[in-house]
N, CA and C atoms of all chains as a GROMACS GRO file, in nm:
protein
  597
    1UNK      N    1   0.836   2.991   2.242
    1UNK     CA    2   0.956   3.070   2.215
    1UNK      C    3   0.944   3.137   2.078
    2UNK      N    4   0.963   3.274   2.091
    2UNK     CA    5   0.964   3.347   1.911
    2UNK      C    6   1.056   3.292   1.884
    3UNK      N    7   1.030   3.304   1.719
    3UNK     CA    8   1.158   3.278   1.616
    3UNK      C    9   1.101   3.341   1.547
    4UNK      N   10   1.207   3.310   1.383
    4UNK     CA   11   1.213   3.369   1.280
    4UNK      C   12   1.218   3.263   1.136
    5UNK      N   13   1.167   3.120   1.194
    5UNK     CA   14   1.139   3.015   1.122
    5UNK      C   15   1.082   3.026   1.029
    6UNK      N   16   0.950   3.124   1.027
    6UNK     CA   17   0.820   3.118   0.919
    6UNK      C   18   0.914   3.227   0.812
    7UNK      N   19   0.952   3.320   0.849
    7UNK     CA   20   1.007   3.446   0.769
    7UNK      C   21   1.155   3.384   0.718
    8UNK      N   22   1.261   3.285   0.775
    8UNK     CA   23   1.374   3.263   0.683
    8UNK      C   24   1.304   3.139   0.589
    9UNK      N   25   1.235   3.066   0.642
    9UNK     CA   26   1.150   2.947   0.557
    9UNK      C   27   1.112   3.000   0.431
   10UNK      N   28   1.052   3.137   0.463
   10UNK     CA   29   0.972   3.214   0.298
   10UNK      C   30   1.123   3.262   0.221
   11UNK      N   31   1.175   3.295   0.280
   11UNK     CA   32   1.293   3.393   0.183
   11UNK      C   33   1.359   3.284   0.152
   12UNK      N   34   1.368   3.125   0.221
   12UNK     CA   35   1.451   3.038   0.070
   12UNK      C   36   1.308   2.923   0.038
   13UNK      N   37   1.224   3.047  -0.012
   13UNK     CA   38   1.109   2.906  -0.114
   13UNK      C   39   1.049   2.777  -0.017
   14UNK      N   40   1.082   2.734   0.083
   14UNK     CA   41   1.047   2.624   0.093
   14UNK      C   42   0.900   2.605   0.200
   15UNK      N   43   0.887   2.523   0.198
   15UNK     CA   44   0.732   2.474   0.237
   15UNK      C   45   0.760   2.406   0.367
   16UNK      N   46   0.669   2.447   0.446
   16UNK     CA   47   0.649   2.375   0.583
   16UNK      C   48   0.717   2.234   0.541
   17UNK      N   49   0.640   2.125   0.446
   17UNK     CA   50   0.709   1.963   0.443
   17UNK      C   51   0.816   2.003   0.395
   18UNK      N   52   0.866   2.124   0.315
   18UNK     CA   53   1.004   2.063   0.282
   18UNK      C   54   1.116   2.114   0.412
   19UNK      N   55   1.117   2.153   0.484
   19UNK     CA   56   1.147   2.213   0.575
   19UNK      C   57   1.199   2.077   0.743
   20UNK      N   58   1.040   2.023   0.682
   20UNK     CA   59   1.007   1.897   0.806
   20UNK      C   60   1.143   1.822   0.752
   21UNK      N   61   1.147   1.796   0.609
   21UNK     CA   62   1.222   1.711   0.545
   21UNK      C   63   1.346   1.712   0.594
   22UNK      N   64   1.397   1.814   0.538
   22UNK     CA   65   1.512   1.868   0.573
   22UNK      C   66   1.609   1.836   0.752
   23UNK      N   67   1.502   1.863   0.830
   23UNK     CA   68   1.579   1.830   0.981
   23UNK      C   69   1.528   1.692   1.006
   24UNK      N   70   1.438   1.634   0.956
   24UNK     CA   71   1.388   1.475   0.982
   24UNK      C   72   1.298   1.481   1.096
   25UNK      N   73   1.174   1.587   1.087
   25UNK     CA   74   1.064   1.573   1.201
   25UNK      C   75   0.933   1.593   1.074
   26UNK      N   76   0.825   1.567   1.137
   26UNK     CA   77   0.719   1.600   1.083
   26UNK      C   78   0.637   1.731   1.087
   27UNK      N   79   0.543   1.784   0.972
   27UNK     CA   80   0.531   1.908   0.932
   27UNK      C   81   0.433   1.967   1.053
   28UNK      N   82   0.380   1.870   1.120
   28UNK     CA   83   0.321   1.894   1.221
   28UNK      C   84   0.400   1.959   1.392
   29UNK      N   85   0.541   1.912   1.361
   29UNK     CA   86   0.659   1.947   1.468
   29UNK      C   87   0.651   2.110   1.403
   30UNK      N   88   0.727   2.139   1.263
   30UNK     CA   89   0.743   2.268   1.196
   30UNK      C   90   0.598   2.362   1.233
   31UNK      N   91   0.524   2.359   1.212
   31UNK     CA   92   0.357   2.415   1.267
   31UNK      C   93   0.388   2.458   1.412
   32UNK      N   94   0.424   2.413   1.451
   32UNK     CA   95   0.402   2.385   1.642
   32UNK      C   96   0.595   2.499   1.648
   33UNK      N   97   0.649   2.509   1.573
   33UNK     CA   98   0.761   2.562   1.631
   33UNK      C   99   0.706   2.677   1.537
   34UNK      N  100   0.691   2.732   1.456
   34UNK     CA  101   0.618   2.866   1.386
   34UNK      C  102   0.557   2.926   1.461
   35UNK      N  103   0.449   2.812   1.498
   35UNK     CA  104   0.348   2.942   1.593
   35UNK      C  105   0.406   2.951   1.772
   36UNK      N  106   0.506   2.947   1.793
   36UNK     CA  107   0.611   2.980   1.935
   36UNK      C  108   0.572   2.868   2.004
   37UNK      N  109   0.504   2.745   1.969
   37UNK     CA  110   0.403   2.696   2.106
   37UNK      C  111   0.538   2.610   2.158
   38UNK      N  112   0.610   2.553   2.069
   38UNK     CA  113   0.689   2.406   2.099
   38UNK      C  114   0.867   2.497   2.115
   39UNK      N  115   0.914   2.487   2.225
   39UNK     CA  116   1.072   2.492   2.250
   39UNK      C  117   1.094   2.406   2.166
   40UNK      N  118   1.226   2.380   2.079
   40UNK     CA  119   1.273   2.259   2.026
   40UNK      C  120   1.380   2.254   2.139
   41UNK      N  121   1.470   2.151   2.073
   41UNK     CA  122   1.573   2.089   2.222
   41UNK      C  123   1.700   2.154   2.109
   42UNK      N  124   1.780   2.115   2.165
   42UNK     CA  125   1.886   2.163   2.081
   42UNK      C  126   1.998   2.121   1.982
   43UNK      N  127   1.981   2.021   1.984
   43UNK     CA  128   2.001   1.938   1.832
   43UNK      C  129   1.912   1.959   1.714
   44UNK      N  130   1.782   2.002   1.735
   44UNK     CA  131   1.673   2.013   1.663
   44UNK      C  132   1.736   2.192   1.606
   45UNK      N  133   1.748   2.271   1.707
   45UNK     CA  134   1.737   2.414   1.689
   45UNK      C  135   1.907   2.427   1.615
   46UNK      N  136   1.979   2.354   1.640
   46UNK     CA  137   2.146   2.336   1.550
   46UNK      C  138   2.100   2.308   1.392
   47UNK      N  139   1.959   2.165   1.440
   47UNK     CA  140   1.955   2.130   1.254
   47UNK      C  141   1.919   2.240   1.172
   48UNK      N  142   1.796   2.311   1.229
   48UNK     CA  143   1.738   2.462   1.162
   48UNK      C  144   1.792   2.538   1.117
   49UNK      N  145   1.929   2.582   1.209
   49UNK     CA  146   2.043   2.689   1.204
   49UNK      C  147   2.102   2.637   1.110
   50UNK      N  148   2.131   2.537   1.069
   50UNK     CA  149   2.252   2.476   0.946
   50UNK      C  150   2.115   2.496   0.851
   51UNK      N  151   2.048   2.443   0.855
   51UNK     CA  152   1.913   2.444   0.742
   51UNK      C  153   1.939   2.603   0.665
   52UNK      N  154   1.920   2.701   0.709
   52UNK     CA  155   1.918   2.822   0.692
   52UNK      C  156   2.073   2.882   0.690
   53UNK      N  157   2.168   2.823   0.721
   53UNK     CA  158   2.302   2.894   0.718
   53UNK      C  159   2.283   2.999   0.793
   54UNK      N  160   2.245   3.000   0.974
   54UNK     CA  161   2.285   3.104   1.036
   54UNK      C  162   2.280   3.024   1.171
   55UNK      N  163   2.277   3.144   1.264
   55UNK     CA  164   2.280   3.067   1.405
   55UNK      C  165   2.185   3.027   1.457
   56UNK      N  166   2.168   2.985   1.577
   56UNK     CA  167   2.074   2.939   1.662
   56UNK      C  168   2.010   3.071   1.694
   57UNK      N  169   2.080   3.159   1.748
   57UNK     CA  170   2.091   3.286   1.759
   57UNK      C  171   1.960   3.385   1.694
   58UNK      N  172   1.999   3.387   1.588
   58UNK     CA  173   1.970   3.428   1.420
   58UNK      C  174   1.804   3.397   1.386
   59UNK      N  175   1.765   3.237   1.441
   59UNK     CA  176   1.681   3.123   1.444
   59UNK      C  177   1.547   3.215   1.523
   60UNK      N  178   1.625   3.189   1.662
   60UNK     CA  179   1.577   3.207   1.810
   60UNK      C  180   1.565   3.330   1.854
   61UNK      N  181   1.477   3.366   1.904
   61UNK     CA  182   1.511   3.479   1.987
   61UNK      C  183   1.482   3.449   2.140
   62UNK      N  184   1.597   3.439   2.200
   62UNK     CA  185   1.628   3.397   2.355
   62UNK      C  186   1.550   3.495   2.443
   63UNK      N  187   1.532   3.602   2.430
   63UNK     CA  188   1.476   3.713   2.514
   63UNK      C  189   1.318   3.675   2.527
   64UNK      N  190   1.286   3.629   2.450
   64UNK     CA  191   1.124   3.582   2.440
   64UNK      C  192   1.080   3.477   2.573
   65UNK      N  193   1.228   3.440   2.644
   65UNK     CA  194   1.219   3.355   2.740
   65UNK      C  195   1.178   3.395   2.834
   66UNK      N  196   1.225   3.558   2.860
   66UNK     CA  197   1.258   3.589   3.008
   66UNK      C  198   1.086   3.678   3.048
   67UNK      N  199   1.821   1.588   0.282
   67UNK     CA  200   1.752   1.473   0.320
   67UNK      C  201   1.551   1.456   0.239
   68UNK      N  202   1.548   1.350   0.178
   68UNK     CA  203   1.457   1.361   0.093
   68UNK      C  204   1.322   1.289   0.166
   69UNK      N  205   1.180   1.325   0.161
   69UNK     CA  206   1.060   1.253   0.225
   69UNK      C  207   1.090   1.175   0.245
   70UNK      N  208   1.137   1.033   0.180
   70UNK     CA  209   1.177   0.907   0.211
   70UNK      C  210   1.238   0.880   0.306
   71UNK      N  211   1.327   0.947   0.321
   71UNK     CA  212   1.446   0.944   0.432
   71UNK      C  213   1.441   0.991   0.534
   72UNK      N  214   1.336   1.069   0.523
   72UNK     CA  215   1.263   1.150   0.675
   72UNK      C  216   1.249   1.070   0.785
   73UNK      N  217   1.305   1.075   0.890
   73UNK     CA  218   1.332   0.892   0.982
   73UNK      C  219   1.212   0.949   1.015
   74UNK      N  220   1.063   1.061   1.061
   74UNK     CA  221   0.962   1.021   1.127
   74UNK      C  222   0.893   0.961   1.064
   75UNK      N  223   0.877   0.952   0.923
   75UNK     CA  224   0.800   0.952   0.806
   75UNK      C  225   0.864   0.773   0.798
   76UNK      N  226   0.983   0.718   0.824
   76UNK     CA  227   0.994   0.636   0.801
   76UNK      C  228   0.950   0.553   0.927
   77UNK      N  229   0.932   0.593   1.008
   77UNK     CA  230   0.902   0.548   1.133
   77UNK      C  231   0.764   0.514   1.180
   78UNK      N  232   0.682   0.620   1.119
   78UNK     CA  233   0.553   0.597   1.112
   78UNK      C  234   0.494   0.518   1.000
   79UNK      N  235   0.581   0.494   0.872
   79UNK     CA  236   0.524   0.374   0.805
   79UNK      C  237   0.567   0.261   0.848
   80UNK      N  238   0.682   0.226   0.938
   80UNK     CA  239   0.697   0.089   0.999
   80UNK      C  240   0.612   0.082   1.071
   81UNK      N  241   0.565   0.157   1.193
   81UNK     CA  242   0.493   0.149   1.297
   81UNK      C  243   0.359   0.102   1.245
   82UNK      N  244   0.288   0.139   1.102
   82UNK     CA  245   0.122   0.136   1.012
   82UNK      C  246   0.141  -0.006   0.991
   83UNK      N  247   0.295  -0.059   0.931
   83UNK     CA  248   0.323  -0.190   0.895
   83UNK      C  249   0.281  -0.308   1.033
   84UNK      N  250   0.395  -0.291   1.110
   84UNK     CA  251   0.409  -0.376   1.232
   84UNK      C  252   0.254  -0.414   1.311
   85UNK      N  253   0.218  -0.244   1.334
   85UNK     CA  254   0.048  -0.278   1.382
   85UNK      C  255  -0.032  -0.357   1.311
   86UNK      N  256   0.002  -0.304   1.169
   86UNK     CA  257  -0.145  -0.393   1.087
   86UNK      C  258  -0.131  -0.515   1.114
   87UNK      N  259   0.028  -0.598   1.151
   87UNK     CA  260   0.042  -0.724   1.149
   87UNK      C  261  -0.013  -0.746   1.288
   88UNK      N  262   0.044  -0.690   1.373
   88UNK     CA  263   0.039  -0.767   1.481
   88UNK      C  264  -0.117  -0.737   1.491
   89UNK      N  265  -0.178  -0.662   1.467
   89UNK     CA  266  -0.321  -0.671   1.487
   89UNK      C  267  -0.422  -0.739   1.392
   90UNK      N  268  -0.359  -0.798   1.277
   90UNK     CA  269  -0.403  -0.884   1.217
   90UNK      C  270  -0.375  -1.038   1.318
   91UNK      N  271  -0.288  -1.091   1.340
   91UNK     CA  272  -0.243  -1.166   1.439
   91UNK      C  273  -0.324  -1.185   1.564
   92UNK      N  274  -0.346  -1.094   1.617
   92UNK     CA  275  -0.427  -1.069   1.730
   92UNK      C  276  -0.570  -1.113   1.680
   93UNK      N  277  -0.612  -1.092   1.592
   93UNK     CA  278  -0.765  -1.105   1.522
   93UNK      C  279  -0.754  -1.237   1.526
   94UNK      N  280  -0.677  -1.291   1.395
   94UNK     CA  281  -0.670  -1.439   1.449
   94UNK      C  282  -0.650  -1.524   1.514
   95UNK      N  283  -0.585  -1.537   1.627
   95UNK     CA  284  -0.556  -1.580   1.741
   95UNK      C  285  -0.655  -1.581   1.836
   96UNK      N  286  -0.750  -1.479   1.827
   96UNK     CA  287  -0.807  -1.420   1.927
   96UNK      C  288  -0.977  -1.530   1.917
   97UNK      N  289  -1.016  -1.521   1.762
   97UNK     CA  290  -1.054  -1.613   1.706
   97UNK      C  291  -1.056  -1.726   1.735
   98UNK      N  292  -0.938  -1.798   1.731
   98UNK     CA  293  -0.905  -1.982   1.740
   98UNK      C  294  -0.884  -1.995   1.876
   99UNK      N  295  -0.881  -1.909   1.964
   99UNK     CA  296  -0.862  -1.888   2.091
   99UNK      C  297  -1.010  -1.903   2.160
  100UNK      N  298  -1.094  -1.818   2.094
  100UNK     CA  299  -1.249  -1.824   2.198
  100UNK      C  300  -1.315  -1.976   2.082
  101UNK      N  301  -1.253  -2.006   1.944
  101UNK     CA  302  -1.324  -2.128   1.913
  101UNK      C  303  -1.301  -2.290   2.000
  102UNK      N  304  -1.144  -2.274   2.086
  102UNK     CA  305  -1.087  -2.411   2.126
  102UNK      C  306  -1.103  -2.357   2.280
  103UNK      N  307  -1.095  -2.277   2.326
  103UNK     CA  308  -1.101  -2.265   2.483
  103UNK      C  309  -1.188  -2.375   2.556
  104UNK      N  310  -1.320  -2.397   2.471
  104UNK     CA  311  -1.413  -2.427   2.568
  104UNK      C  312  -1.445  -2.615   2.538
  105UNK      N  313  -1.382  -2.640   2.444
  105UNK     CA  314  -1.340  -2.803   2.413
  105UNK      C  315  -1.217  -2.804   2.478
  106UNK      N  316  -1.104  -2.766   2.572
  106UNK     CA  317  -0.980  -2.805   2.545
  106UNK      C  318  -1.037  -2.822   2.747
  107UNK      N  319  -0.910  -2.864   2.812
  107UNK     CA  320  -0.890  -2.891   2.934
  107UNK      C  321  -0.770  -2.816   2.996
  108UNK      N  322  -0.735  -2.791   3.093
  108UNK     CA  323  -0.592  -2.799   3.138
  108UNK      C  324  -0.484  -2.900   3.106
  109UNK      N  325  -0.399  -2.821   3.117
  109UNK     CA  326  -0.332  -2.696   3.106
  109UNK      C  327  -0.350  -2.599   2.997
  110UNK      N  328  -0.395  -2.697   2.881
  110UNK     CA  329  -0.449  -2.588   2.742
  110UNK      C  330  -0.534  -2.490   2.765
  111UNK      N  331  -0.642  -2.498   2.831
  111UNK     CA  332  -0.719  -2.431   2.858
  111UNK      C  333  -0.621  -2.274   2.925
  112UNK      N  334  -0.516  -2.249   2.966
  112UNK     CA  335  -0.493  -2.164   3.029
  112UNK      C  336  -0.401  -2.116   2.895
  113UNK      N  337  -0.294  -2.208   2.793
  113UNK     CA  338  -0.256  -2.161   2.677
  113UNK      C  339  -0.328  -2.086   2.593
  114UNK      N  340  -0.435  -2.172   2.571
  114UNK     CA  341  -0.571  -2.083   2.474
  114UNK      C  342  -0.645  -1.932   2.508
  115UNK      N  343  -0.632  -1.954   2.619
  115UNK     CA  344  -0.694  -1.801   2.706
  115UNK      C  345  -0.626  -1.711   2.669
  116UNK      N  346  -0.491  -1.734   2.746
  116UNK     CA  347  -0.400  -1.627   2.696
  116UNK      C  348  -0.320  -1.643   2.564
  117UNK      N  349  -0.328  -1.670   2.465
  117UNK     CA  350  -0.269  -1.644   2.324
  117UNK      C  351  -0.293  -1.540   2.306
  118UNK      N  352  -0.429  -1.473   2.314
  118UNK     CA  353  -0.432  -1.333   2.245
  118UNK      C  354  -0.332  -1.269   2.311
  119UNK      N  355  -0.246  -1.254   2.350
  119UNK     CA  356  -0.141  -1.139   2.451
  119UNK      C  357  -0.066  -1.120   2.395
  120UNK      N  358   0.022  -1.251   2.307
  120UNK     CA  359   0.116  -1.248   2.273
  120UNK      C  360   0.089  -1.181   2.130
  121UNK      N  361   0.027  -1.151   2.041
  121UNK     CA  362   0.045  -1.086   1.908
  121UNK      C  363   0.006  -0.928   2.013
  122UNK      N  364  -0.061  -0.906   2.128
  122UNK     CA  365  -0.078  -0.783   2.172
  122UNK      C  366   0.015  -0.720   2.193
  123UNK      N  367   0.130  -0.824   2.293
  123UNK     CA  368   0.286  -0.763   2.332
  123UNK      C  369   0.351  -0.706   2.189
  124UNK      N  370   0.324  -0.774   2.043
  124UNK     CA  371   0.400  -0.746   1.948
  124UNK      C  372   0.344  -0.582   1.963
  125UNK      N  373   0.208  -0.569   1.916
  125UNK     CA  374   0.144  -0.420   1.904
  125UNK      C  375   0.181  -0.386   2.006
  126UNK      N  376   0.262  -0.404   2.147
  126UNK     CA  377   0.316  -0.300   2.258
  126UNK      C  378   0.494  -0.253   2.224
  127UNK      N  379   0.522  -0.362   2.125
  127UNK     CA  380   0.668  -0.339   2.099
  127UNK      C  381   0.663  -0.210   2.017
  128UNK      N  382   0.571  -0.227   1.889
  128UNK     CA  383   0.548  -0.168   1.767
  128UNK      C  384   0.535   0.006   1.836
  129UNK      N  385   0.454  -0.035   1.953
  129UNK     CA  386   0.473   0.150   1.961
  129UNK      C  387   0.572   0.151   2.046
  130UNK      N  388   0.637   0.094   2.132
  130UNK     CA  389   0.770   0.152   2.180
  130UNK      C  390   0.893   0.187   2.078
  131UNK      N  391   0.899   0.105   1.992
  131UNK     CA  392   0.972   0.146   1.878
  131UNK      C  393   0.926   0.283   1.811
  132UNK      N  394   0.818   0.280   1.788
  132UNK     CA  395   0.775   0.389   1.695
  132UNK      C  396   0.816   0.527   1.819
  133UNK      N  397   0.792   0.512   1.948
  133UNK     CA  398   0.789   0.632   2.031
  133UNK      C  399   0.910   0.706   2.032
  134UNK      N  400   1.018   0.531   2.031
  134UNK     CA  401   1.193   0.581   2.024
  134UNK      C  402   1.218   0.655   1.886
  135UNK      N  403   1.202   0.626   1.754
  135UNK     CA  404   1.204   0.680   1.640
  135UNK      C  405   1.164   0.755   1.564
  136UNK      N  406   1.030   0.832   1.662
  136UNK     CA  407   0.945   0.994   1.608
  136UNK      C  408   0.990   1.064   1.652
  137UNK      N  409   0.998   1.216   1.616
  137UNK     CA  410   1.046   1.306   1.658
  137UNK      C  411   1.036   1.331   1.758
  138UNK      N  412   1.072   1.462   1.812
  138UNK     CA  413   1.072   1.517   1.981
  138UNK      C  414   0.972   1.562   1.958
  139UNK      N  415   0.871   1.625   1.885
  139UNK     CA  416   0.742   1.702   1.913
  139UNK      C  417   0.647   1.631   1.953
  140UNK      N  418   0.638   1.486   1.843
  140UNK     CA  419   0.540   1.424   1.861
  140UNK      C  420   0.537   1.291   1.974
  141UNK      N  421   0.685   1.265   2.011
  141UNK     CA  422   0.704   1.196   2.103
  141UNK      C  423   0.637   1.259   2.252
  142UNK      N  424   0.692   1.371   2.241
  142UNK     CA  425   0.635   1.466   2.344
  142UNK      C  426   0.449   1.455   2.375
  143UNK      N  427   0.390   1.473   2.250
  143UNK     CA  428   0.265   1.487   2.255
  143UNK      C  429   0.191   1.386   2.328
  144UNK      N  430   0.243   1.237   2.256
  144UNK     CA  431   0.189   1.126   2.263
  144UNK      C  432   0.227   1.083   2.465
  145UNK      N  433   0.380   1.079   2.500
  145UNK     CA  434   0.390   1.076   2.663
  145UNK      C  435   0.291   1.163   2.694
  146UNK      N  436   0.269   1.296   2.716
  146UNK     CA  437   0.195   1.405   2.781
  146UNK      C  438   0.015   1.314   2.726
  147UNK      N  439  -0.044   1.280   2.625
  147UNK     CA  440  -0.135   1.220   2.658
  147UNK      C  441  -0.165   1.148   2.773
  148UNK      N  442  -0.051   1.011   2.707
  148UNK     CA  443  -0.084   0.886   2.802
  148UNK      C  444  -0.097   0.868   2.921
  149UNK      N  445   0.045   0.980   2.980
  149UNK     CA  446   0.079   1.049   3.128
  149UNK      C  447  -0.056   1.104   3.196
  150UNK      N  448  -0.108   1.187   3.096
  150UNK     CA  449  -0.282   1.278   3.131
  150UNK      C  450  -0.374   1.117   3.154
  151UNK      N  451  -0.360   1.011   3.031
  151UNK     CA  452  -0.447   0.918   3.083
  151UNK      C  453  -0.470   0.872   3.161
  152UNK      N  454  -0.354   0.764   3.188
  152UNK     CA  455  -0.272   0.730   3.324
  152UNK      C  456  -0.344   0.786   3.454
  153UNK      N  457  -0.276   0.911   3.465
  153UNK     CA  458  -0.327   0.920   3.543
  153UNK      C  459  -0.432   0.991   3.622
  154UNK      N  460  -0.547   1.003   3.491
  154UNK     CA  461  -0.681   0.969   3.507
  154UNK      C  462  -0.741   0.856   3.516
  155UNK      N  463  -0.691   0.778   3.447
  155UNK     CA  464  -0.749   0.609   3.472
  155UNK      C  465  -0.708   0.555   3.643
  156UNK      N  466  -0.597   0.607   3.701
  156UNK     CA  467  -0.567   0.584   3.827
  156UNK      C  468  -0.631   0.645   3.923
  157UNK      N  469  -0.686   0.748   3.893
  157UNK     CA  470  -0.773   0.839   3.988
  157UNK      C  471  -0.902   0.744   3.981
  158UNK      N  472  -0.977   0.747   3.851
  158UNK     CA  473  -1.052   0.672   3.841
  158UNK      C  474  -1.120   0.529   3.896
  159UNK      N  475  -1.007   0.484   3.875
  159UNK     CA  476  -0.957   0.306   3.932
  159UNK      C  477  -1.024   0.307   4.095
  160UNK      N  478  -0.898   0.418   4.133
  160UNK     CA  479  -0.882   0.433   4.282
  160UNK      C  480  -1.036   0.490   4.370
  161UNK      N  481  -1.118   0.603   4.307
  161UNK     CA  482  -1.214   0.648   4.348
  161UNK      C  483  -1.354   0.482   4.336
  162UNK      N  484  -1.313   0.474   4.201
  162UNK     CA  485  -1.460   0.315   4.155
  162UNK      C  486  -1.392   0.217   4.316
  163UNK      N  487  -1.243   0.188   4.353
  163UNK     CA  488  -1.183   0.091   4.427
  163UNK      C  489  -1.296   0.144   4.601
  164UNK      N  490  -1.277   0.268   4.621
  164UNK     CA  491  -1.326   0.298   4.754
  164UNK      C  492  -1.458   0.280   4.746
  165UNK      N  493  -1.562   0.293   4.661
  165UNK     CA  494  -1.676   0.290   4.663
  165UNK      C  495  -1.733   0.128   4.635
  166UNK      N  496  -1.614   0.061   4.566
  166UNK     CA  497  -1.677  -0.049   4.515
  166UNK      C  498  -1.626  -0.170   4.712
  167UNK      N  499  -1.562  -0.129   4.762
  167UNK     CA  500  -1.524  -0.216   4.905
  167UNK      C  501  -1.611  -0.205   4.997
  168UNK      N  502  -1.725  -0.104   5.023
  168UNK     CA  503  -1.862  -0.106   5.130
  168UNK      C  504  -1.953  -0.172   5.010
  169UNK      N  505  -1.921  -0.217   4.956
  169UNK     CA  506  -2.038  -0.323   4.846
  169UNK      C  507  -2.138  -0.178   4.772
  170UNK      N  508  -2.115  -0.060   4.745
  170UNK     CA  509  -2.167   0.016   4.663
  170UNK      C  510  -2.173   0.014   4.500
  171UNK      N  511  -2.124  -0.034   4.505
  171UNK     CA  512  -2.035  -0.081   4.307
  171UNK      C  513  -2.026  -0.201   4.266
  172UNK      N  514  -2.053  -0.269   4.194
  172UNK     CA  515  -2.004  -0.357   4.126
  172UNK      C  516  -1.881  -0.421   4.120
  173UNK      N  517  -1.816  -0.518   4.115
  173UNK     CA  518  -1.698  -0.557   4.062
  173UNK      C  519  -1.637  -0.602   3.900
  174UNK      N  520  -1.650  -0.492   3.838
  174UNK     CA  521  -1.648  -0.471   3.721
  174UNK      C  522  -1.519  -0.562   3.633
  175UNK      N  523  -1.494  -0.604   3.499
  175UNK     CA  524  -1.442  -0.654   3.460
  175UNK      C  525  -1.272  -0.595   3.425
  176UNK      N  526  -1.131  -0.650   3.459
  176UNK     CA  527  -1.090  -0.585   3.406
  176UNK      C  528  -1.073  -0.527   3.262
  177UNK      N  529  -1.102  -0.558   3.197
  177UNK     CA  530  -1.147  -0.480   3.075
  177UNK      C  531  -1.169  -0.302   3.079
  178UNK      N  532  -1.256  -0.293   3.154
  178UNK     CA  533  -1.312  -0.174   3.197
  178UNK      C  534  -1.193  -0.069   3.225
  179UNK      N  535  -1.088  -0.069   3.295
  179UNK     CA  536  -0.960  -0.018   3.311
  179UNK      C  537  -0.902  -0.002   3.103
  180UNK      N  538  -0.875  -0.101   3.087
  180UNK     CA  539  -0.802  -0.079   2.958
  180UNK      C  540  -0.902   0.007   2.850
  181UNK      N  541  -1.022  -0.010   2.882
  181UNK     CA  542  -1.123   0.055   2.781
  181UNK      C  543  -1.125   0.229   2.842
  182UNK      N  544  -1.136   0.254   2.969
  182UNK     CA  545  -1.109   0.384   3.030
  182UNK      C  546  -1.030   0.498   2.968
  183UNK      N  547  -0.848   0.378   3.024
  183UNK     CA  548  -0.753   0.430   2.982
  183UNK      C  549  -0.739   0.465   2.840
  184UNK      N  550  -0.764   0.340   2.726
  184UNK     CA  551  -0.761   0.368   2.616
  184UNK      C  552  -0.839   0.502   2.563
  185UNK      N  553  -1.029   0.553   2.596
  185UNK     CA  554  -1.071   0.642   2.546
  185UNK      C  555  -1.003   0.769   2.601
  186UNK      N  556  -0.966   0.780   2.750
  186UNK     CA  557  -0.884   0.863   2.805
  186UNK      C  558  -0.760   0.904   2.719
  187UNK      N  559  -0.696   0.802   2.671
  187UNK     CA  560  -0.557   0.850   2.570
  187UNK      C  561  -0.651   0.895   2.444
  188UNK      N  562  -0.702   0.881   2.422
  188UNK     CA  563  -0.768   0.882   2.281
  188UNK      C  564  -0.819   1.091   2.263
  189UNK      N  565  -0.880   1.093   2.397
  189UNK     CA  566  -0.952   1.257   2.420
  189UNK      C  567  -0.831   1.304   2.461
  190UNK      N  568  -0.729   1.295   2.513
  190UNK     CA  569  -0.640   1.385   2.582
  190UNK      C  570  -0.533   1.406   2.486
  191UNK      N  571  -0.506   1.288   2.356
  191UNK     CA  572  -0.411   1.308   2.228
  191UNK      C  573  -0.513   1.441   2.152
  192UNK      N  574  -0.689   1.457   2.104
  192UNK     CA  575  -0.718   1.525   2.062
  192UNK      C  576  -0.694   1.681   2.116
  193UNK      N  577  -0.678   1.642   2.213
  193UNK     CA  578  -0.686   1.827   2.281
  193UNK      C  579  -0.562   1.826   2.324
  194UNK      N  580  -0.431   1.777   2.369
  194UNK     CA  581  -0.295   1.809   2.318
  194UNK      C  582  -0.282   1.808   2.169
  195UNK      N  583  -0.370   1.795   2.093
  195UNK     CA  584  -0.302   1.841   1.917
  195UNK      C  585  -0.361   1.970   1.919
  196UNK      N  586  -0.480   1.978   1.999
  196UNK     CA  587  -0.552   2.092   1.937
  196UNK      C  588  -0.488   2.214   2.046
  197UNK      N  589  -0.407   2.194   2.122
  197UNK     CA  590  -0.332   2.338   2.195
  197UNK      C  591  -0.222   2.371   2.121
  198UNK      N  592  -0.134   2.292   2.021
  198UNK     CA  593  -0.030   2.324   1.982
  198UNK      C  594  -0.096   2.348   1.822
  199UNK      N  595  -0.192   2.359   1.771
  199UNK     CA  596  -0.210   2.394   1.661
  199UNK      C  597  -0.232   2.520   1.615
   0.00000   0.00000   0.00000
């Protein structure tokens, strides 16, 4: 699934681990959702959205599904 | 939420903890187990055999815990191995089972199953890390 993880990650400073930190998965989960390979579930994709102060929406891009 | 507090990060140093024990445990046991087996009689004789299991069951708890308390990525990874092992070791099993009943095969030890399965999880965790990388 695209996102926009790697590009809001750079614009607030933080680093793949600090990132992992932040939602409570490992930097190896963050890797795997950057490069589109891993759907997260959706508690995971809520923590991101609060991480960043935007939506899931914002996060995600849903169209990448279809 | 700070590294420390990272529940996978904390999860995977319990899990480094629990194993080292129980597989320290297992070492020794396993030990005083093949030294008394062969002086002892029944019913001991069947206690002594199987001791090693029980520090094993601990190392079977240690990763069910750890599986419940890692994240979804890597929880994911590790089922989708074992699942790939599984059930290659069952194909396996089942194909050695038909060939080994017209007396073509050997009747191999069970051991051989757990050593299968185990290298089977072992190659199929490397190449599920290496598709999502």
């Amino acid at each position: 699934m695209k996102n926009r993880i790697k590009v809001l990650r750079a614009e607030r400073d933080l680093s793949q681990a600090d990132l992992a930190d932040e939602v409570g998965v490992s930097r190896q989960t963050i890797v795997a959702l950057e490069a589109g390979k891993y759907a997260p579930s959706l508690p995971l994709a809520f923590k991101l959205a609060r991480v960043f102060a935007c939506t899931v929406e914002d996060v995600f891009d849903p169209t990448s599904l279809d | 939420m700070t590294p420390s507090q990272n529940p996978t990060k904390v999860a995977y140093r319990r899990f480094v903890l629990e194993m080292s024990v129980a597989m320290g445990a297992y070492f020794v046991v396993l030990l005083a187990s093949r030294a008394y087996f062969s002086t002892v009689a029944q019913p001991w004789l069947t206690v002594a055999a199987l001791a090693p299991a029980i520090p094993l069951l601990a190392a079977f708890v240690s990763v069910a815990k750890m599986l419940r308390a890692t994240d979804e990525f890597k929880r994911k990874m590790i089922v989708d191995s074992a699942a790939f092992a599984g059930s290659l070791t069952a194909l396996l099993a089942a194909t050695y089972g038909f060939a080994e009943g017209p007396g073509m095969l050997p009747h191999p030890s069970a051991w051989a199953t757990w050593f299968v399965f185990m290298t089977l999880w072992f190659a199929s965790a490397l190449l599920i890390k290496a598709r999502y990388r």
